[in-house]
C-alpha positions as CSV (number, residue, x, y, z in Angstrom):
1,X,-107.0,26.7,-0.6
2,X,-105.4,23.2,-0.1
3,X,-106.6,21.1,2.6
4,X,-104.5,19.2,4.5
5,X,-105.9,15.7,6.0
6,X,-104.6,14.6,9.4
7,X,-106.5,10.5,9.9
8,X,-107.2,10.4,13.3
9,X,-106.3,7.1,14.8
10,X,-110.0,5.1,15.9
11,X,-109.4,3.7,19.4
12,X,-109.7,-0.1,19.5
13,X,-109.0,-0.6,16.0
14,X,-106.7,-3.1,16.6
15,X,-107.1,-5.8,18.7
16,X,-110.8,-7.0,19.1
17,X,-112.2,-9.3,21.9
18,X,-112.3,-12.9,19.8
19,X,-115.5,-14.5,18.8
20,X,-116.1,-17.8,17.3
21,X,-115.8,-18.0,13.6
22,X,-119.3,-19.5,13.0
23,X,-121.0,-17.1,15.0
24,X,-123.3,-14.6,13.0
25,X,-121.7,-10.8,13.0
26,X,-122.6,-9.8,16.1
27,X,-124.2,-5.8,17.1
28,X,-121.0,-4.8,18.5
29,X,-117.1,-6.0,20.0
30,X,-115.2,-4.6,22.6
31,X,-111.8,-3.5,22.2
32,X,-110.2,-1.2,25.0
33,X,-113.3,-0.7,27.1
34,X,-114.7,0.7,24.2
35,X,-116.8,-0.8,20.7
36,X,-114.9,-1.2,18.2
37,X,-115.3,-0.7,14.0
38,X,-116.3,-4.4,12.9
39,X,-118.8,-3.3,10.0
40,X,-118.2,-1.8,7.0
41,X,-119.7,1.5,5.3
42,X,-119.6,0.5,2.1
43,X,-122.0,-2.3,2.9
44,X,-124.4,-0.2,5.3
45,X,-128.0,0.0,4.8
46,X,-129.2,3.3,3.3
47,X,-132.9,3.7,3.5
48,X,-136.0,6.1,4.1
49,X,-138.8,5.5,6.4
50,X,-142.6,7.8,6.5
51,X,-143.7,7.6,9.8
52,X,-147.6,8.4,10.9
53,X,-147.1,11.3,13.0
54,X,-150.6,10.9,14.5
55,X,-151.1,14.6,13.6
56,X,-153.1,16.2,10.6
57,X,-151.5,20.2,10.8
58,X,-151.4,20.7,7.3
59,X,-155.3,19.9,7.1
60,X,-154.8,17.9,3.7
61,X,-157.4,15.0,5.3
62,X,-154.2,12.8,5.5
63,X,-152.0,12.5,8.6
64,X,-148.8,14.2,8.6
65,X,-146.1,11.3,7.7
66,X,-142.6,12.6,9.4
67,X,-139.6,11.6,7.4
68,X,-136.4,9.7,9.0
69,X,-133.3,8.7,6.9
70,X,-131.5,5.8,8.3
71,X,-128.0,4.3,7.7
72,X,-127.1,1.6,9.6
73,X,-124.9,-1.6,9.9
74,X,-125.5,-4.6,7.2
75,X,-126.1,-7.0,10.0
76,X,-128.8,-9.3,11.4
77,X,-128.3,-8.3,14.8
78,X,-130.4,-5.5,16.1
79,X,-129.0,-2.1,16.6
80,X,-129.4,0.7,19.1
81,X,-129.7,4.3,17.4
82,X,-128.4,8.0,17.5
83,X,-130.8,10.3,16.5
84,X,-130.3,14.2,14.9
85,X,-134.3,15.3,14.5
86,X,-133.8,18.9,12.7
87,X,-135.2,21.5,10.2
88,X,-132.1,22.4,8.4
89,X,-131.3,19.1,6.6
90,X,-131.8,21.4,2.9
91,X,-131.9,24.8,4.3
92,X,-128.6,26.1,6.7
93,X,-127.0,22.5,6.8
94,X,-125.3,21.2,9.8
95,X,-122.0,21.3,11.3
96,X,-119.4,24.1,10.6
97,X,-119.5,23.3,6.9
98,X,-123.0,23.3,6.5
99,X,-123.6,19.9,5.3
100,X,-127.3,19.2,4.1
101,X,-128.3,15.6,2.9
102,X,-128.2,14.5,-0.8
103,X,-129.8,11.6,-2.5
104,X,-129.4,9.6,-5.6
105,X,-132.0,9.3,-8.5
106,X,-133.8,7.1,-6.9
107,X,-134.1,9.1,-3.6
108,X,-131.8,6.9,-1.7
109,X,-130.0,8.5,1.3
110,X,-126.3,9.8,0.2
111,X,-124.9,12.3,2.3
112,X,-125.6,12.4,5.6
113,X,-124.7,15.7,8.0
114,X,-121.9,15.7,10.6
115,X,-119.8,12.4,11.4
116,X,-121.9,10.3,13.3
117,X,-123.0,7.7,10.8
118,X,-119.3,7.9,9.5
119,X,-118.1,7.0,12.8
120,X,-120.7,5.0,15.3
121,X,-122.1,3.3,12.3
122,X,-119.1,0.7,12.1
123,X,-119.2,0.7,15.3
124,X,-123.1,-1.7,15.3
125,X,-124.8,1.7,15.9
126,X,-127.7,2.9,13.4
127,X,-128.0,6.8,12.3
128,X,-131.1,8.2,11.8
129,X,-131.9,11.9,10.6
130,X,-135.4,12.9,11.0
131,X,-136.3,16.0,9.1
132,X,-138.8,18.1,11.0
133,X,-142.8,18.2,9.9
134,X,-142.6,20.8,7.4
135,X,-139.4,20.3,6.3
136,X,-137.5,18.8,3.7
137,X,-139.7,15.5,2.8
138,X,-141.6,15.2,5.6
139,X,-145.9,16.4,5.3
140,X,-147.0,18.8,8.2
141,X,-146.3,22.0,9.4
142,X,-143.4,23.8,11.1
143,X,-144.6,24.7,14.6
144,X,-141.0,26.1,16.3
145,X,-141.1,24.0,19.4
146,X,-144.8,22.9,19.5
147,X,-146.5,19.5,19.2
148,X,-145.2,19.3,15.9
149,X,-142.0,19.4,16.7
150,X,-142.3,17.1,19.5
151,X,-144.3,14.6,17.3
152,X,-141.1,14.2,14.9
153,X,-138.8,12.9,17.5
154,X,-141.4,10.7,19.4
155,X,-143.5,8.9,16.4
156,X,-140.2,7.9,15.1
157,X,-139.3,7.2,18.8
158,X,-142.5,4.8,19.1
159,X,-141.8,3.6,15.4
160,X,-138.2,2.2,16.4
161,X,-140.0,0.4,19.5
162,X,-142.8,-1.1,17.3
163,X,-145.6,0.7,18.6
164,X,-146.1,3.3,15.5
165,X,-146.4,2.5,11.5
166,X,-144.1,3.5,9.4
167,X,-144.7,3.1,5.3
168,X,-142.2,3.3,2.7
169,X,-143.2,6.0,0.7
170,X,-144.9,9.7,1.9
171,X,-147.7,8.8,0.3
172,X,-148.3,4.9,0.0
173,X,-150.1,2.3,2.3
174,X,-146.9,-0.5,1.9
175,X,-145.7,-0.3,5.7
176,X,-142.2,-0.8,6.8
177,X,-141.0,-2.2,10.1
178,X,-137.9,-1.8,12.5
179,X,-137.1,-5.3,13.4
180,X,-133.6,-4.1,13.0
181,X,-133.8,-2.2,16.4
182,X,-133.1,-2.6,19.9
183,X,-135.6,0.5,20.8
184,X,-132.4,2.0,22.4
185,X,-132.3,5.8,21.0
186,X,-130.3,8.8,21.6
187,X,-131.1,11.9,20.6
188,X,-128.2,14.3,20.1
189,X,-128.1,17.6,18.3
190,X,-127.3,20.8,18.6
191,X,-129.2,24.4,18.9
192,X,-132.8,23.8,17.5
193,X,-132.1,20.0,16.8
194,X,-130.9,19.6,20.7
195,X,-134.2,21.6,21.8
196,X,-136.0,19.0,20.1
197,X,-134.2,16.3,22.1
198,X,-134.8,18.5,25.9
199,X,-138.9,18.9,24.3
200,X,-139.1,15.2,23.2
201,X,-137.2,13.6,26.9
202,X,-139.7,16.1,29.1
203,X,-142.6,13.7,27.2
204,X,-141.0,10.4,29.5
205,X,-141.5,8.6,26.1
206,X,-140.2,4.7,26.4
207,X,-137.1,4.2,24.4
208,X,-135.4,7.2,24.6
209,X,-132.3,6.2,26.9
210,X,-130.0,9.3,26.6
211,X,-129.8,13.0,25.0
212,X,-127.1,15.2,24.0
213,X,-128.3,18.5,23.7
214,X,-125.7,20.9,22.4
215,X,-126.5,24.6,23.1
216,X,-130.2,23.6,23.2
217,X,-133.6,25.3,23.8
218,X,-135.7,24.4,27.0
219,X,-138.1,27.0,26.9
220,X,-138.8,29.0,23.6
221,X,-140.4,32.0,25.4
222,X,-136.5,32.5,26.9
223,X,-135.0,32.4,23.6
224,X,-138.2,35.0,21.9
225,X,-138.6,36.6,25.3
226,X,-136.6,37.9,28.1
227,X,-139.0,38.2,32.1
228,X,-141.5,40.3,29.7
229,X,-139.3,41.9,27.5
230,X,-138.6,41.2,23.9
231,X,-135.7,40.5,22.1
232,X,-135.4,42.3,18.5
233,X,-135.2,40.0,15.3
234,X,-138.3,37.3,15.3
235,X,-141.5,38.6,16.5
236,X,-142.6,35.7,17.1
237,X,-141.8,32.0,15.8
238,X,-144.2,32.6,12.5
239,X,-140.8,34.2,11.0
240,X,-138.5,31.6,12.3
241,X,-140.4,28.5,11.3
242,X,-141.4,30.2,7.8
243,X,-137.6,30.3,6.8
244,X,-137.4,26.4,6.9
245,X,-141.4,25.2,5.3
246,X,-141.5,23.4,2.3
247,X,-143.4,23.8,-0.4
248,X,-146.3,21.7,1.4
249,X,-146.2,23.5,4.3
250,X,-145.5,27.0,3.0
251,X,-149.2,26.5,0.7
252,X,-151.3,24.5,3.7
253,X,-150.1,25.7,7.0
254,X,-151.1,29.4,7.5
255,X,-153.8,28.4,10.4
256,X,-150.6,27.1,12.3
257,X,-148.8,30.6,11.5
258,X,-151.7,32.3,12.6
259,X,-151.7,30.5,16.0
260,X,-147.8,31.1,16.4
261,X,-148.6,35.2,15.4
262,X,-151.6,35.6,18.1
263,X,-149.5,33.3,20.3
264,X,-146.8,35.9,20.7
265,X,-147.9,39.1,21.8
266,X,-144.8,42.1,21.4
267,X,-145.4,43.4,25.0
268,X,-143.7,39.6,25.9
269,X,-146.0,38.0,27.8
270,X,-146.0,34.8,28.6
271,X,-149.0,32.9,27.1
272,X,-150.6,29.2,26.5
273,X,-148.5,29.2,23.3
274,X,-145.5,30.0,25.4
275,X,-146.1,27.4,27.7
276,X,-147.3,24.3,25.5
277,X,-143.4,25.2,24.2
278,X,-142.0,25.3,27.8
279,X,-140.2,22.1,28.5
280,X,-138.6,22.9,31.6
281,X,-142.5,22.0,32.9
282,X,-142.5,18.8,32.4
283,X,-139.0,18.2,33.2
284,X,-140.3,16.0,35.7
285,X,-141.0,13.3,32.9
286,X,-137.5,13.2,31.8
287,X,-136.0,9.2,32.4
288,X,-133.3,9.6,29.6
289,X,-129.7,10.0,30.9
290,X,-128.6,13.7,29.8
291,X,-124.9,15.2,28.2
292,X,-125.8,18.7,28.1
293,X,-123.2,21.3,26.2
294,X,-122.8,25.1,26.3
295,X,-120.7,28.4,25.7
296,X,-120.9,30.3,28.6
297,X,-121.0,33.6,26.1
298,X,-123.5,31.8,23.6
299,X,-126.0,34.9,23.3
300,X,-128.1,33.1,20.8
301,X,-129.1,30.1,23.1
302,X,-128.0,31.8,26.0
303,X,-126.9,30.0,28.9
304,X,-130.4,29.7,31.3
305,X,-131.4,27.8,29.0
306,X,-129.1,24.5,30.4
307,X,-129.4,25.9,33.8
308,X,-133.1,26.1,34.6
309,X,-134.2,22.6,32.4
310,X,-130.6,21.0,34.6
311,X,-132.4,21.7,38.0
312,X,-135.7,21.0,37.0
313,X,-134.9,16.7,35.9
314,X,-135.3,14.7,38.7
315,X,-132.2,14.1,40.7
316,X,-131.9,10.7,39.8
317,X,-131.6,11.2,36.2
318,X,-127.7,10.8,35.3
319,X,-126.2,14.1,34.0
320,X,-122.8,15.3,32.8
321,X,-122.1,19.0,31.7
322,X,-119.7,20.6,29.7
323,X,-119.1,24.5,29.7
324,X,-117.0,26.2,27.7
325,X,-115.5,30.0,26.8
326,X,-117.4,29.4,23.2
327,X,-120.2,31.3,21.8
328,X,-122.6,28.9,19.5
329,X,-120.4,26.6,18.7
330,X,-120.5,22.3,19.0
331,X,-117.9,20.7,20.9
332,X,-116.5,18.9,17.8
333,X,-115.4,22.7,16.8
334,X,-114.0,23.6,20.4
335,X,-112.5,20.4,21.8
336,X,-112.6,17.5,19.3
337,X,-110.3,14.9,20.3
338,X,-111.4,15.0,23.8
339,X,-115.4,15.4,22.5
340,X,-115.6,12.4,20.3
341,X,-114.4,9.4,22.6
342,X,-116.3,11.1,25.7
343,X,-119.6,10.6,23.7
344,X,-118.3,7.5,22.4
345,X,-118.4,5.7,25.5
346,X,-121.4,8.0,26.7
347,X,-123.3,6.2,23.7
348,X,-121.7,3.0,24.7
349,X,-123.0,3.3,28.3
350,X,-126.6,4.2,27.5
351,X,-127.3,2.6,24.6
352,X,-125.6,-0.8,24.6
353,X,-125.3,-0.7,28.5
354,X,-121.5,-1.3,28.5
355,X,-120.4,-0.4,31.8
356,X,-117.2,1.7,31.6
357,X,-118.1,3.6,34.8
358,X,-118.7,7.3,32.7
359,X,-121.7,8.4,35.0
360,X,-119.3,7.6,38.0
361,X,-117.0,10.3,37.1
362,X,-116.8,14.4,37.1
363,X,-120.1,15.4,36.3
364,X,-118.9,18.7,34.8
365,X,-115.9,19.8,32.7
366,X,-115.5,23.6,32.5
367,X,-113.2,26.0,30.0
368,X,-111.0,28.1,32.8
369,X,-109.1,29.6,30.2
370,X,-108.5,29.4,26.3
371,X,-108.3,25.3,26.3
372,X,-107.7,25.0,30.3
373,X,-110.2,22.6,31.4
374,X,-111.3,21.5,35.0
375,X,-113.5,19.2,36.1
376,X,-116.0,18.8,39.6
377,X,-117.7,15.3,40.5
378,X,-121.0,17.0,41.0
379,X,-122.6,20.4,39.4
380,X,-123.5,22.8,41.2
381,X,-120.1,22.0,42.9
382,X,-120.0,21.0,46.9
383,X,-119.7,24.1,49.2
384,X,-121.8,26.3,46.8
385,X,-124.4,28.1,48.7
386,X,-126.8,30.8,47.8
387,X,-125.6,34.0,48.7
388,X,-127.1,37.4,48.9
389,X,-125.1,40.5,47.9
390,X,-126.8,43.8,48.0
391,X,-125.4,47.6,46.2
392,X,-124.5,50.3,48.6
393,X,-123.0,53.9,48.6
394,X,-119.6,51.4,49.9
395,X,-120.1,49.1,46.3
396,X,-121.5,45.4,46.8
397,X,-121.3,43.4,50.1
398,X,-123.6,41.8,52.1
399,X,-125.1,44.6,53.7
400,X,-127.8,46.9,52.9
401,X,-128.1,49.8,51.2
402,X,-129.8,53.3,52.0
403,X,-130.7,56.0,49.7
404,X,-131.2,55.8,45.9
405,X,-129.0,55.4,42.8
406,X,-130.4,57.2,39.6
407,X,-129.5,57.1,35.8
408,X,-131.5,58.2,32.5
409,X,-132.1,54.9,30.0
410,X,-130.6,57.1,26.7
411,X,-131.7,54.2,24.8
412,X,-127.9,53.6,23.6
413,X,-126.5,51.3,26.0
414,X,-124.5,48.4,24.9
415,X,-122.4,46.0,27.5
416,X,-119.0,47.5,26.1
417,X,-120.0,51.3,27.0
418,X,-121.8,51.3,29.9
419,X,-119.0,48.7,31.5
420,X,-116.1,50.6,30.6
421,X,-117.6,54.1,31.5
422,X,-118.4,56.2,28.4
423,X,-122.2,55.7,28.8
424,X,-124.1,56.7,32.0
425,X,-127.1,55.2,31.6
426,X,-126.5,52.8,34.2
427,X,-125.2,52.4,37.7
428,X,-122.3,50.4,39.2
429,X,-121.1,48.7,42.4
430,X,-118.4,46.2,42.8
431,X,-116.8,44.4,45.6
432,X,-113.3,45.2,47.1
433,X,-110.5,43.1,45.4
434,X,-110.7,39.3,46.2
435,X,-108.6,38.0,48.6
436,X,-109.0,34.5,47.1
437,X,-110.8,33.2,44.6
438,X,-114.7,33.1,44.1
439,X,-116.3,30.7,42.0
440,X,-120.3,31.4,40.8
441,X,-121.6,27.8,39.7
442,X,-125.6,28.3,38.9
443,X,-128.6,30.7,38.2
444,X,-128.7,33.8,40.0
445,X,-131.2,36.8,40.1
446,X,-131.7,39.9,40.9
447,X,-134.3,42.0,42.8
448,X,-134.5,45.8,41.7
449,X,-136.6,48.4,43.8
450,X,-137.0,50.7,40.9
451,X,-139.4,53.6,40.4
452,X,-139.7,55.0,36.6
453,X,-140.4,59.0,35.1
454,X,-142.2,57.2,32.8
455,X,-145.1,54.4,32.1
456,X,-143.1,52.5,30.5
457,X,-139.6,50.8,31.8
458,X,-137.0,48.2,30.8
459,X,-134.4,46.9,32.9
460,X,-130.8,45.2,32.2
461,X,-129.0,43.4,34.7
462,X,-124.9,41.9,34.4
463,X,-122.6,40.4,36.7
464,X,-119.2,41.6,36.1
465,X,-115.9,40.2,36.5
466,X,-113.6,43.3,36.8
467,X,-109.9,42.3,36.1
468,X,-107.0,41.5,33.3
469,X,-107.5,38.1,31.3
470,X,-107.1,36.0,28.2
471,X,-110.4,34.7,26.7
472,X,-112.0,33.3,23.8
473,X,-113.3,35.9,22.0
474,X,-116.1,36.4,19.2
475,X,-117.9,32.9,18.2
476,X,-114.4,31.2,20.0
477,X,-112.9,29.2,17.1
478,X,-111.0,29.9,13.9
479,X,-111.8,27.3,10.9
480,X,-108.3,25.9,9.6
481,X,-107.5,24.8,6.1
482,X,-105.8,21.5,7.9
483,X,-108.9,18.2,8.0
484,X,-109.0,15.3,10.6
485,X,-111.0,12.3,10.1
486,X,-113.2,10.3,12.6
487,X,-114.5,7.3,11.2
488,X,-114.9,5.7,7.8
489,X,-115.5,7.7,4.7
490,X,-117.5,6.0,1.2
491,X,-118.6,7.4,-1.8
492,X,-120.6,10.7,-1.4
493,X,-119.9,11.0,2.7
494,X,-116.3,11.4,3.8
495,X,-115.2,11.5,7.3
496,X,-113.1,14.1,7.0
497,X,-113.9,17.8,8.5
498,X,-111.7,20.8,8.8
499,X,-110.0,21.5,11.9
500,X,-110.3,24.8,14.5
501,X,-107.7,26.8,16.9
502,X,-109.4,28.9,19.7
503,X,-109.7,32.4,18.8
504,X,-108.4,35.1,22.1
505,X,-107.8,37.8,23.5
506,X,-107.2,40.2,26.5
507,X,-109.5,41.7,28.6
508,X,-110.0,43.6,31.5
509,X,-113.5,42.9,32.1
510,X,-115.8,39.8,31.2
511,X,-119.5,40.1,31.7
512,X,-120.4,36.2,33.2
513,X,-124.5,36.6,34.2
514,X,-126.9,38.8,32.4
515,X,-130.9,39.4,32.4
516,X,-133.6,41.6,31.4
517,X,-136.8,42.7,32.2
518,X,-140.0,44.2,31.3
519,X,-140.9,46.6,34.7
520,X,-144.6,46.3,33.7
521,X,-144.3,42.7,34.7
522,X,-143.1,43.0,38.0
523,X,-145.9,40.9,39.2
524,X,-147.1,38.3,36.7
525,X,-145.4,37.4,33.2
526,X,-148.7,36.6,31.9
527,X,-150.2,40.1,32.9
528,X,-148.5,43.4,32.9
529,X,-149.5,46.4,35.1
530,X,-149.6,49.4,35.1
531,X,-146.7,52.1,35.9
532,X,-147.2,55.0,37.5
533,X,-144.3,57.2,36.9
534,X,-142.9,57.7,40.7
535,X,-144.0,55.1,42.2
536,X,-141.4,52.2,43.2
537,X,-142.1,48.9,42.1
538,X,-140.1,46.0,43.1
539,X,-139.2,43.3,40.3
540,X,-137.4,40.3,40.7
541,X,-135.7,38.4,37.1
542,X,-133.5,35.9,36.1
543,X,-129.8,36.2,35.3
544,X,-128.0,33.7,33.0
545,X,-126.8,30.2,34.3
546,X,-122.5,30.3,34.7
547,X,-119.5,28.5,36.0
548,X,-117.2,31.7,36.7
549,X,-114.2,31.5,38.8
550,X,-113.4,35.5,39.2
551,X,-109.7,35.2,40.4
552,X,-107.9,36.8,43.4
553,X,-106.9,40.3,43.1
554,X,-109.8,40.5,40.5
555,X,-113.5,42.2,41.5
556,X,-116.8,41.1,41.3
557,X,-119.3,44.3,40.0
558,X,-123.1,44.5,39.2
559,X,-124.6,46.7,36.5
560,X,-128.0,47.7,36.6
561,X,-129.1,50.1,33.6
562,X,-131.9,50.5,31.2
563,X,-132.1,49.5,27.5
564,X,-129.1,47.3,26.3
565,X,-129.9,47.9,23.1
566,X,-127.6,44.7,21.9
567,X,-129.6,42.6,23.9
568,X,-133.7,44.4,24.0
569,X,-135.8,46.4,22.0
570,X,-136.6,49.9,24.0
571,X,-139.5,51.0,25.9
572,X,-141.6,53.2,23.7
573,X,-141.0,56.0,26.1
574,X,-137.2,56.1,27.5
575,X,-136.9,56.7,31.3
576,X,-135.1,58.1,34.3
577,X,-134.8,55.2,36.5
578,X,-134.7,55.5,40.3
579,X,-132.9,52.6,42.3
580,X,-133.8,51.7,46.0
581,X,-130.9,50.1,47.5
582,X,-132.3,49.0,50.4
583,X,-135.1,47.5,48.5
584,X,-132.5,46.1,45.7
585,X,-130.2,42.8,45.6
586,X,-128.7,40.0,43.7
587,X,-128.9,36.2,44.9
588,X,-125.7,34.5,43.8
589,X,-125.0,31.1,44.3
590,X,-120.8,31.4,45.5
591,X,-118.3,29.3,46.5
592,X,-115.6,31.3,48.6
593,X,-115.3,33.9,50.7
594,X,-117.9,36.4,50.6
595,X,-116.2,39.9,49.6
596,X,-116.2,43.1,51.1
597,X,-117.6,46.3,49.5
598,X,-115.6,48.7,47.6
599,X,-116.6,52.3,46.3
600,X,-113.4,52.8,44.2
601,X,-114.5,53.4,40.4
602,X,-114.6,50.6,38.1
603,X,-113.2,51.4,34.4
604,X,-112.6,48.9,32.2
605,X,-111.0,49.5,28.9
606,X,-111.2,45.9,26.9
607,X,-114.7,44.4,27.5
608,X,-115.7,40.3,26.6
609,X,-119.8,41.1,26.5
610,X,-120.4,37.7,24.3
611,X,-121.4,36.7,21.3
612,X,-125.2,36.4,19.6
613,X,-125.1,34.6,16.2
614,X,-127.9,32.6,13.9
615,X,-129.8,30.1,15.8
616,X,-128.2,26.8,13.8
């Protein structure tokens, strides 16, 4: 079909703060608060640099040499630099058109992914694309959140700063500096390539100033593993990683696939391998200013992913959030003309240290509503407290239960069916209708007194918000034939990238918190125990990070039932589940009143239960 291209107007284009005319072209000019395009793109530098990773994975006697492709501005000022480190530059491509890089005959940089170069490049900013160890033409080996990984961002990190070699060719001894650099970097990227940027900040590595991590990874055992439980598709990263090796590291790395296979046990324990791939750990490290990004029903990367590595930096890191409605999708597909100038001057701040005030103002921006946005100067907003709410024969409330709530796991539950009342495999409890509204702004979780008919038990835990809305539904967006442009195109790389409307719905129920759990780790993640069938165990797991504002005259519920079989593979033998309610609650962290119990039946006919898609 015919595409339609809307230009976007660039802010500042037009009138530039002076300089004099014998001056050499300086890094950057400020026009409107903001830097403005003073270099051209037909003129950037295009080039490829091989930088000593410090690693030998591949065991081919040589050290693993990590590729970066760099455009930046023809200029002999030095240059700060925005960094996308990723394994998909020739595999799934980037962006919602899938670009991958391309190269002329002498292996020159062409294309490069997504607009960044297109648009900060004129701008006195240099791009750099590193591909991944393993990947594309870098030496090494694909390790799916390990050192490896890690290494790629920080050698070229140190390389940039002039404390690592970099050569001109994979193989060759001539050396190549930066002395183009500031040593400024942010790292930006979304899904895997944003992980990389949470794994490579929680280092503390000198030079990195800010990260962008859209819908990013903090811990890979979350996205493998759920409190014990597994999820179904990988096994373990071995199958992940493979689908991205080169040839190099398809025919030299199978010690490192090995390690990743024994790493990753299918009961879902957590293990060394798990934690040498857990960033949240050493969040404590993290210096770098942080933009972090997320769909509230992304069930790929799902949301405690932002949550837990967010409370874990220290509090005087700077940090801005945006949530929206959006499954796995980047901001430049969900709110584009308010996405690109906000990490403009994000960029500008951190990188070039132009103060425009950006970490003065509201720290998070969340999606209400199909393109409704609000913002809050600080996240977890003020007057949020931690509140307990516990099931009863009256619904959920604040005071305890007695007695016992049982159902039989028939291994065929799924959000939609066990929330609107066809499936029984499960058991319910809401609050009475709000009074006023009721925001939930954090992590909760949920402690189950549970005893199981069987050895063998899995649990599944939602918050609910019971009541008619419009939503986003599926991935959220709708690709349009129409194009807008943001920046400046030349031959091979145009700035020009189709356009997206919000795709909705109605609904009278939205799930907005979920977990699962393994009931033979009720007491360590790292060693399960053994059930015997009638005895209660208590378990306490994590429920997804949200920013939920269930409305007045709507109800809050909780669900707790076996397998969800969208979500968890099943127990090998299914159970009959026996709930304590005196022994059972979920900590929520609220803003509002705290609502009365209800026992009135909850059916819900239209469900939102979120979308999983290909991590990418």
């Amino acid at each position: 079909m015919k595409r339609v291209r809307v230009v976007v107007a660039l802010a500042g284009a037009l009138t530039l703060t002076p300089i004099p005319a014998t001056a050499a072209t300086p890094a950057f000019q400020l026009s409107g608060g903001v830097t403005a395009p003073i270099h051209s793109m037909a003129d950037a530098v295009r080039e490829t640099v091989y930088v000593d990773s410090g690693l030998d994975l591949d065991g081919d006697g040589t050290r693993d040499r990590v590729a970066a492709d760099i455009i930046r501005p023809s200029t002999t000022a030095r240059v700060p630099v925005i960094m996308d480190a990723s394994p998909y530059y020739q595999s799934a491509g980037r962006g919602n058109e899938s670009e991958v890089k391309t190269y002329d005959s002498a292996g020159v940089p062409v294309k490069f992914p997504l607009f960044y170069d297109n648009y900060f490049v004129p701008r006195g900013y240099a791009v750099v694309l590193v591909d991944f160890l393993g990947t594309n033409r870098s030496r090494g080996c694909v390790d799916v959140g390990g050192q490896s990984e890690i290494a790629s961002g920080t050698a070229v990190i140190d390389w940039l700063n002039g404390r690592r070699t970099g050569y001109s060719t994979l193989t060759g001894a001539t050396t190549k500096s930066a002395s183009w650099s500031t040593g400024a970097v942010g790292m930006i990227g979304k899904s895997w390539d944003g992980s990389i940027a949470n794994g490579v900040a929680a280092t503390g590595v000198d030079g990195l100033k800010t990260i962008v991590p859209i819908a990013a990874i903090s811990s890979w055992y979350d996205w493998f593993r759920s409190d014990g439980v597994a999820y179904p598709g990988y096994s373990s990263p071995t199958g992940l990683g493979s689908q991205f090796e080169n040839s190099n590291a398809r025919s030299r790395c199978a010690t490192v696939r090995s390690q990743m296979t024994n790493g990753s046990p299918a009961n879902g324990d957590y293990t060394a391998m798990w934690q040498t791939r857990d960033f949240v750990r050493n969040a404590s490290k993290v210096k770098a200013s942080i933009f972090a990004i997320h769909g509230l029903n992304d069930l790929n990367v799902k949301t405690l992913q932002y949550g837990q590595f967010w409370d874990a930096v220290p509090a005087t890191v700077p940090k801005k959030l945006w949530f929206s409605q959006t499954a796995h999708v980047d901001p430049f597909d969900f709110r584009r003309s308010e996405w690109v100038p906000t990490l403009h001057r994000w960029f500008d701040r951190w990188l070039l240290d132009v103060q425009n005030g950006i970490e003065n103002e509201p720290q998070v921006s969340a999606e209400r509503a199909p393109d409704v946005w609000s913002t809050d100067q600080t996240w977890p907003p003020a007057g949020t407290v931690s509140t307990v709410l516990r099931p009863s024969s009256s619904g959920l409330g604040t005071a305890a239960g007695t007695g016992t709530s049982a159902f039989t796991d028939n291994g065929s539950g799924t959000p939609t069916n066990w929330i609107s009342g066809s499936n029984t495999g499960r058991a319910i409890w809401s609050t009475a209708a709000l009074a006023s509204d009721l925001r939930i702004a954090g992590t909760s979780s949920i402690t189950v007194g549970v005893s199981s008919s069987t050895p063998t038990a899995h649990l599944t835990a939602y918050l609910v918000d019971y009541g008619p809305a419009r939503v986003r539904t599926g991935e959220g967006i709708r690709t349009l034939t129409t194009e807008s442009c943001w920046g400046e195109s030349r031959t091979g790389d145009d700035a020009c990238y189709r356009n997206t409307e919000a795709t909705t719905g109605n609904v009278d129920a939205q799930i907005i918190a979920r977990g699962w759990a393994d009931l033979a780790n009720y007491q360590s993640l790292t060693t399960p125990r053994t059930i015997t069938p009638g005895t209660k165990y208590r378990m306490t797991f994590r429920l997804s990070t949200t920013d939920w504002v269930v409305p007045a005259g709507h109800r809050l519920g909780l669900v707790i039932g076996g397998t969800d079989t969208t979500a968890i593979v099943r127990p090998s033998q299914l159970p009959r589940l026996t709930v304590d309610l005196a022994d059972t609650s979920v900590r929520v962290p609220l803003k509002g009143t705290v609502p009365s119990a209800s026992p009135a039946p909850l059916v819900a006919a239209r469900v939102s239960a979120g979308t999983k898609s290909a991590l990418g």
